[in-house]
N, C-alpha and C positions, 0 to 999 in steps of 0.2 A: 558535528552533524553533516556539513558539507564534504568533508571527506568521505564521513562513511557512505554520501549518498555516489562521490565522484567513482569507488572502490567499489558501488553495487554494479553499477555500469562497467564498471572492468571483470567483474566478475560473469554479471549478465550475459557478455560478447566472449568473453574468454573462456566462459563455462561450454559454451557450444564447441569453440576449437578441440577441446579437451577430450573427443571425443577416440582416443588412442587409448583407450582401460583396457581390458582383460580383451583374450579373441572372443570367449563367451556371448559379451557385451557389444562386441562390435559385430560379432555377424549375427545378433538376436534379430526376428523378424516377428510381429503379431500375428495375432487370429485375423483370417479375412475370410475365409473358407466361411461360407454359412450366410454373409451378410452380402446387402443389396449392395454390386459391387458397380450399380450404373455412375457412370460420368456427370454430371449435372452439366445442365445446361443453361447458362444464365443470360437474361435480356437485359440489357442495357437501357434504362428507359433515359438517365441522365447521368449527370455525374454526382447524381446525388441521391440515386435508386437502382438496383438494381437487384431480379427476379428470378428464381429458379423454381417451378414449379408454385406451392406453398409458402416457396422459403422466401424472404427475402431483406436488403440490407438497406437501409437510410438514412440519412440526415434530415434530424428534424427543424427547426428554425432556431432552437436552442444551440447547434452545435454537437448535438450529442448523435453519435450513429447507434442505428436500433435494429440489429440483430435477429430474427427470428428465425427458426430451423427444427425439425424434427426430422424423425426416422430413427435408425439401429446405428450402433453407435460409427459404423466407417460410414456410413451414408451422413451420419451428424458431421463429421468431421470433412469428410469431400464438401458438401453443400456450405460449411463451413469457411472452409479455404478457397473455394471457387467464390461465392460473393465475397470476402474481404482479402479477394486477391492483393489487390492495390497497395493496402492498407498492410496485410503481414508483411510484403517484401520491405515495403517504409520503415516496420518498426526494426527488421533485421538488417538494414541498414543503417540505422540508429546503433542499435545494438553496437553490431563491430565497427562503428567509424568509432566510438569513443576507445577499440585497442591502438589506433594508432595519435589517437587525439591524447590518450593519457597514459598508456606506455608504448614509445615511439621505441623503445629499443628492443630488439628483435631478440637479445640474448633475457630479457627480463619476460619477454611473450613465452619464449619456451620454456624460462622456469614455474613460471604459472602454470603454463599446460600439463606438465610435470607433474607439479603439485596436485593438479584438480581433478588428472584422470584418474588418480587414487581414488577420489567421492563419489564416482560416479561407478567403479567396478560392479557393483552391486544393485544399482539403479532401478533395473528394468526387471527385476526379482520381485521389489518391491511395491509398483504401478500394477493394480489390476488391470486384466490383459482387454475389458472392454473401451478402459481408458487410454492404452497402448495403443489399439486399434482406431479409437478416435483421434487420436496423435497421428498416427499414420495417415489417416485420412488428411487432414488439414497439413501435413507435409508436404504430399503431394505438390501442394500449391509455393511452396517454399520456394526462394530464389532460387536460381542455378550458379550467381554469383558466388556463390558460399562453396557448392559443392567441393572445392578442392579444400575447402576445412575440414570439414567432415561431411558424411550423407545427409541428407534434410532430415528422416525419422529422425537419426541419432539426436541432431541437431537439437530436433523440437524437444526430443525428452528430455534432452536434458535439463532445457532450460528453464521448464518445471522445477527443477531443484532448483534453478539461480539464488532464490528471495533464501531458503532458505544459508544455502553453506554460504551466500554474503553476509548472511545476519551472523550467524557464526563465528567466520573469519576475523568481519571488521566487526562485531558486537553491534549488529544494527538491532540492536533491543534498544540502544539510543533513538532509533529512532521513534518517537512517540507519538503511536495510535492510540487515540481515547474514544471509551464508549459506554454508554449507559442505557437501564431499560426500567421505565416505568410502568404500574399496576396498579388496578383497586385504587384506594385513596391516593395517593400518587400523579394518578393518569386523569385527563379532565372528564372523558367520560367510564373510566372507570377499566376501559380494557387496554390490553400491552400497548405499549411505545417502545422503540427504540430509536438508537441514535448513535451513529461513527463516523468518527473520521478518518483517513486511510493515507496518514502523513508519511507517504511512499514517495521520494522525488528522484527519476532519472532522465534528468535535462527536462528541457521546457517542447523539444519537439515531442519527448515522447508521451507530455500531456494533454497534445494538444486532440488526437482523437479517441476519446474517452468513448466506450462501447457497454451500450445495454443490451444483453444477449437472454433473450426467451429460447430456452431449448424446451422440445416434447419427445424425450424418449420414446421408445418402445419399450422401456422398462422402468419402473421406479416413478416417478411423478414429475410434472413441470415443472420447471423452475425458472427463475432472471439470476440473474448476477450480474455485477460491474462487473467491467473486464478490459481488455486490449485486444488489438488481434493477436493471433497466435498463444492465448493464454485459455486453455480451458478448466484448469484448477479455480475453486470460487475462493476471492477474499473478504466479498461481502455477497450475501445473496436474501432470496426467500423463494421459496415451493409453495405449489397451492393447493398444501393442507398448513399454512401458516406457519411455516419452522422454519425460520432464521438464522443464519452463522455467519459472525465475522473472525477477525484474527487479530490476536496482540501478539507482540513479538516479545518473549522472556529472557530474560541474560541466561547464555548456556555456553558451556565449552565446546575446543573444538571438536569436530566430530573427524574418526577417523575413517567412519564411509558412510556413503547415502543410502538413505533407508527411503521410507514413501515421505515423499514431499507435502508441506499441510496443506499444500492449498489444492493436493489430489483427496484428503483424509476430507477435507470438509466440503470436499467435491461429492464426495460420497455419503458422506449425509445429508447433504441438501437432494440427491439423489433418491434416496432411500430410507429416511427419516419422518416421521410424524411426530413424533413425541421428545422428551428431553431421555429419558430414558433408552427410546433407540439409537439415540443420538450416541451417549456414554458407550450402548453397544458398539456401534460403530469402530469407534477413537477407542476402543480398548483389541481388537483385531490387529490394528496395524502400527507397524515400529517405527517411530518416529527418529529422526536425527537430528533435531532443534528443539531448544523448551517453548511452548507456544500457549495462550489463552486462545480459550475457543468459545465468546459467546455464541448462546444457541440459545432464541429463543421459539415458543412455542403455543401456538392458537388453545390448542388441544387443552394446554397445562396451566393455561394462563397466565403464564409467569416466564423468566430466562433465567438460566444459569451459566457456569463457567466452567469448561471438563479445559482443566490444566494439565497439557500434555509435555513430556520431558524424555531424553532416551532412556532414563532409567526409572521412569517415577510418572506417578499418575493420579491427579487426583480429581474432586469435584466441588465444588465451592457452591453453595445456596447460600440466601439469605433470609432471616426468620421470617414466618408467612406473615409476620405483622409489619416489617419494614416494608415491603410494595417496591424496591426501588436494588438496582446491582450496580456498581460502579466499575469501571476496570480502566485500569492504563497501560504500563507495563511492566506490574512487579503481581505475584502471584500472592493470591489470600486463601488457597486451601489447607487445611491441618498438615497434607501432606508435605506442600512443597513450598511454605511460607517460612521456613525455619532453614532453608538452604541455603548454605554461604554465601552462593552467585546471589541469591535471591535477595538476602541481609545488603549486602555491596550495594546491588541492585537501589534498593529504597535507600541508603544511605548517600548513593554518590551522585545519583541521575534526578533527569525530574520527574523522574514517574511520578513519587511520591507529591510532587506539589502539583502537578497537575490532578491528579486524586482529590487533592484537598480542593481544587478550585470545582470538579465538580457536584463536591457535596455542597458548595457554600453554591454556585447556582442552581441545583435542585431546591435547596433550602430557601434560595427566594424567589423561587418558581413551583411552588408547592403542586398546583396543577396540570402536568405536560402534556402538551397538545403537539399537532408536528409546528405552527408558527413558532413555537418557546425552543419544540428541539434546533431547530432552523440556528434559531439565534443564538442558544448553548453552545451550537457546533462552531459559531463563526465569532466568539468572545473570544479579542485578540487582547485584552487584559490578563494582569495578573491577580492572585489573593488582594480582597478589597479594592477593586476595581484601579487596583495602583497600573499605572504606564511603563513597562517593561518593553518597550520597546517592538515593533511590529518583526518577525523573523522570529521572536522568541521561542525553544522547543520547549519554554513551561506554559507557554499559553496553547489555548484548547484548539486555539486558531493560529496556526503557526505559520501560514502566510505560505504555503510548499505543498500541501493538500491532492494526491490523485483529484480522491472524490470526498465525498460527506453526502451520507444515507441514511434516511430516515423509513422504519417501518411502522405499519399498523398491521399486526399475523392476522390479527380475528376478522379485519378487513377485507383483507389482502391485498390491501394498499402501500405502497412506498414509491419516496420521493427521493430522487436523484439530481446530485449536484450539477449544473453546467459550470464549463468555467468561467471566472479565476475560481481555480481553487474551490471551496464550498462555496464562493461567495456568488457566484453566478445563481439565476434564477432554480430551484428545486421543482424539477419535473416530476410531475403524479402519474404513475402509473398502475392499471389494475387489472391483478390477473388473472381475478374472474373471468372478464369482458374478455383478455389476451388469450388464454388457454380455451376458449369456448367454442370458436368455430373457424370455418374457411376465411382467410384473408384477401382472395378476391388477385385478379392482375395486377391490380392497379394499389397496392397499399397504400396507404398512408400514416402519419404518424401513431402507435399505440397514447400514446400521452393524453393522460385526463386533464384538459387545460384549465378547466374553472377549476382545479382543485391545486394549481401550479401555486407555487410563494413564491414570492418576485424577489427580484438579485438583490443582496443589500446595499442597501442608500449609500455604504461607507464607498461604495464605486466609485461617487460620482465626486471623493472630495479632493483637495490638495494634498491631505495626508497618504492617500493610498497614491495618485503621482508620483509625492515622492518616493513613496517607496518602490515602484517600477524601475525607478529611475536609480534609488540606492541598489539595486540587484545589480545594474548596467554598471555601473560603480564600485562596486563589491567586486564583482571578476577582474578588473582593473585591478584594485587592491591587492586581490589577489598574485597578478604578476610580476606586480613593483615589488613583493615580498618573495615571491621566487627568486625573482632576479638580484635582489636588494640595491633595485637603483632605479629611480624613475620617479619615485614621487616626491610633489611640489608640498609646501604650506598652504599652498591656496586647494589643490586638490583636497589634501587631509583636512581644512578644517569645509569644503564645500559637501564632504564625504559623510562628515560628523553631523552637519545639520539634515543632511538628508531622513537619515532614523535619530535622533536623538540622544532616543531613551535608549536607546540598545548596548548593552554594555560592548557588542563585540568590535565596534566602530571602534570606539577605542584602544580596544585590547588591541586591532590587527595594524594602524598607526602606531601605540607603544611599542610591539614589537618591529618595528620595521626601524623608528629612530632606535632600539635597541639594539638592534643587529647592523647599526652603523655607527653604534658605537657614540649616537648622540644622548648620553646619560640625561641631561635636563630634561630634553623633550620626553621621554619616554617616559621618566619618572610622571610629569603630568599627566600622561594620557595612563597609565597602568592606574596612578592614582583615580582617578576621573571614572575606570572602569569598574573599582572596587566602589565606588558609588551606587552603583547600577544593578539588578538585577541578574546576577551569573547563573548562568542554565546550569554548571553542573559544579561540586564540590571539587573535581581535579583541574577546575578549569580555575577556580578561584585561589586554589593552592599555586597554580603554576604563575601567575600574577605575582604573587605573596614572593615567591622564591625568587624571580625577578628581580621585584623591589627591594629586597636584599643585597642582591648582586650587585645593585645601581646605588643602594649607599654605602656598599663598602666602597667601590669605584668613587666615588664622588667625597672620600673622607680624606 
């Protein structure tokens, strides 16, 4: 998991360099002709407000900045990058310090670049050109630092694709987003629920300003979405005619060029979506380059479904109108695309499949859903039967690494949103009746429905989640003494092991370190010690096994 997240962040940064494709691609420019091509102006009220017109950007007491903006879509995008100036250049700072933080060699930067301008030749083909020209917009605002990488437009588009050709690359379908929707008997009072978690992790800066963005077109409908600066693809959102979309990542080959990125696909139905039905319309128009789940749920329909997207395959998944309830992780259950190799592997090797199963056994004792139940679904850092698998685990629903965790009500149009740590920070209510309804005034202040907020979970305040702050601080440590294979003590290893306990990969990453020094006894214990433990994946439990092998022929 931590690799593939370290290799999304090299992707992320190095995805932008890459901007050498086709001349096509490099001197493509958008539509701006036709749209309101004024400057925004924005006031500065503090460093924790700031006004352009109607639009404007803040921090509310939770930690979370709250985005609001309308107009055609370059005007979306200027007003956009003008309030979160500050904030894009930070994230694309982030971005490329991790190319020199995790490939320092200059001949490894160019073969990537190499590699990645091939995905993107085709890129700008594929982004509707109202979404180009909101990119362009919010470019604008782009560092000048960068420019000798490539231009900011190119910059920004491409980095729309990142999530996906990382998922790709490094098979980040490991990484495991889980989500579910309740109905009718099901739900407490009877209408939709939903519920995700968005276990995206690149570095701890880039979580730290987590963004709820209210856009109001001039076309299509309002909508929020989680977000970042400089990201305006949705990965969770809701419009207010109730229609809902999040995103699971599906095991898929690589792809050998970029088609439309999903999180532009389900940009556009949160855009222009009312029903479950326009939605399938939608995500059957455009060519995808990753296998992706796409709940979508809907006021209208009173129910969610899942349009399972793939570059070659497409399908749709319901659930009988008497179940009430849709489960997803990240292995695919429609007729079409449940019987696919990747897919079979998929449920065989990963943990989608047990996180799957931990959601149906907490529905099952939460027959009721309410957002307090979903709150707490989302943040059970247990395994199957409440067993201790260790905090970090990616088969638990709360895997401790969490962008965000979002809960909706469509028929409401109510949803709550995580602060951090992770989900585990208080769940802001927001309503987009109230939000989408009228003048915001100079002087904004927070959109957040606070009587209707659930408060951070208790687990904050204990010694177990200390430790675990502190095993993270500890784990990167680990980390280096295993690069290096020289540095660490017995007193660190076993200071290291108490910190998470339960977690098999303490173990595992001590065994290998006495193993690759060649200290057969120690290693044999701690490999053994980790076959004890809950193993997130089936190759991981194999590669232990063959270890242990290795250490009693060596020791015979």
């Amino acid at each position: 998991m931590k690799k593939a997240a370290k290799f999304l962040g090299i992707v992320w940064s190095l995805l932008a360099i890459s901007s050498c494709g086709t001349s096509k691609s490099l001197h493509h420019q958008p539509q701006v002709e036709g749209y309101n091509q004024t400057v925004p102006i924005v006031k500065k009220h503090s460093a924790e407000l700031f006004t352009s017109g109607n639009n404007f950007l803040l921090k509310n007491k939770q930690n979370l900045w709250e985005l609001y903006v309308e107009g055609d879509p370059l005007q979306i995008g200027l007003e956009t990058g003008a309030l979160t100036d500050s904030l894009l250049k930070k994230q694309e700072r982030v971005f490329f310090s991790k190319v020199e933080e995790l490939v320092p060699s200059k001949s490894k930067q160019k073969l990537l670049r190499t590699m990645l301008k091939w995905y993107n030749r085709k890129l700008y083909l594929n982004v509707p050109e109202e979404y180009k020209t909101e990119i362009y917009g919010l470019s604008r605002y782009s560092s000048p630092d960068f420019d000798n990488i490539a231009p900011p437009y190119l910059r920004s588009l491409y980095l729309h694709g990142a999530h996906d050709i990382g998922h790709a690359l490094q098979d980040l379908a490991l990484v495991g987003c889980s989500s579910f929707a309740a109905w009718g008997e099901k739900s407490e009072d009877g209408s939709l629920i939903l519920g995700r978690n968005f276990d995206f992790y690149a570095g701890d800066d880039f979580a730290k300003d987590k963004m709820v963005a209210f856009v109001k077109p001039d076309k299509g409908h309002p909508f929020m979405m989680v977000t970042w600066a400089g990201m305006i693809g949705a990965v969770s959102g809701m419009n207010n005619q109730g229609l809902t979309v999040t995103i699971n990542a599906g095991k898929s080959k690589i792809p050998l060029i970029a088609k439309t990125p999903i999180s532009i696909l389900t940009r556009e139905i949160l855009q222009y979506a009312t029903t479950t039905e326009e939605a399938i319309a939608i995500a059957k128009k455009r060519k995808v380059f990753v296998s992706e789940s796409i709940m979508v749920g809907s006021a209208k329909d009173k129910k969610a479904i899942l349009i399972e997207v793939a570059p070659q395959n497409f399908g749709v998944y319901e659930v009988p109108n008497s179940n009430n309830q849709l489960l997803c992780s990240n292995h695919f259950q429609s007729a079409e695309l449940k019987n696919d190799k990747r897919n079979v592997y998929q449920i065989e090797n990963s943990h989608s499949q047990y996180r799957y199963d931990k959601l149906i056994e907490d529905l099952n004792e939460n027959p009721k859903i309410n957002p307090e139940i979903a709150a707490q679904i989302l943040r059970d850092r247990e395994g199957l039967d409440d067993k201790a698998i260790g905090y970090g685990n990616e088969k638990a629903l709360n895997q401790m690494l969490a962008h965000h965790g979002v809960i909706f009500k469509p028929e409401q149009r109510l949803v709550w949103v995580s602060a951090n740590p992770y989900q585990m920070g208080e769940f802001v209510c927001y309503d987009l009746n109230k939000i989408f309804g009228g003048n915001h005034g100079e002087n904004p202040v927070s959109l957040a429905e606070v009587a209707l907020d659930i408060p951070a979970d208790p687990f904050l305040q204990t010694e177990s989640y200390k430790n675990y702050e502190q095993f993270r601080i500890e784990d990167r440590k680990m980390d280096a003494f295993l690069e290096n294979k020289t540095g660490m003590t017995a007193d660190f290893a076993k200071k290291y092991q108490s910190l998470n306990p339960d977690f098999w990969l303490v173990y595992y990453k001590t065994g290998r370190y006495y193993f690759e020094n060649k200290q057969y006894d120690l290693a044999k214990a701690d490999f053994e010690k980790a076959l004890t433990k809950e193993i997130t994946t089936l190759p991981s439990r194999k590669d232990i096994e063959k270890k242990l092998q290795k250490i009693n022929r060596k020791l015979q």
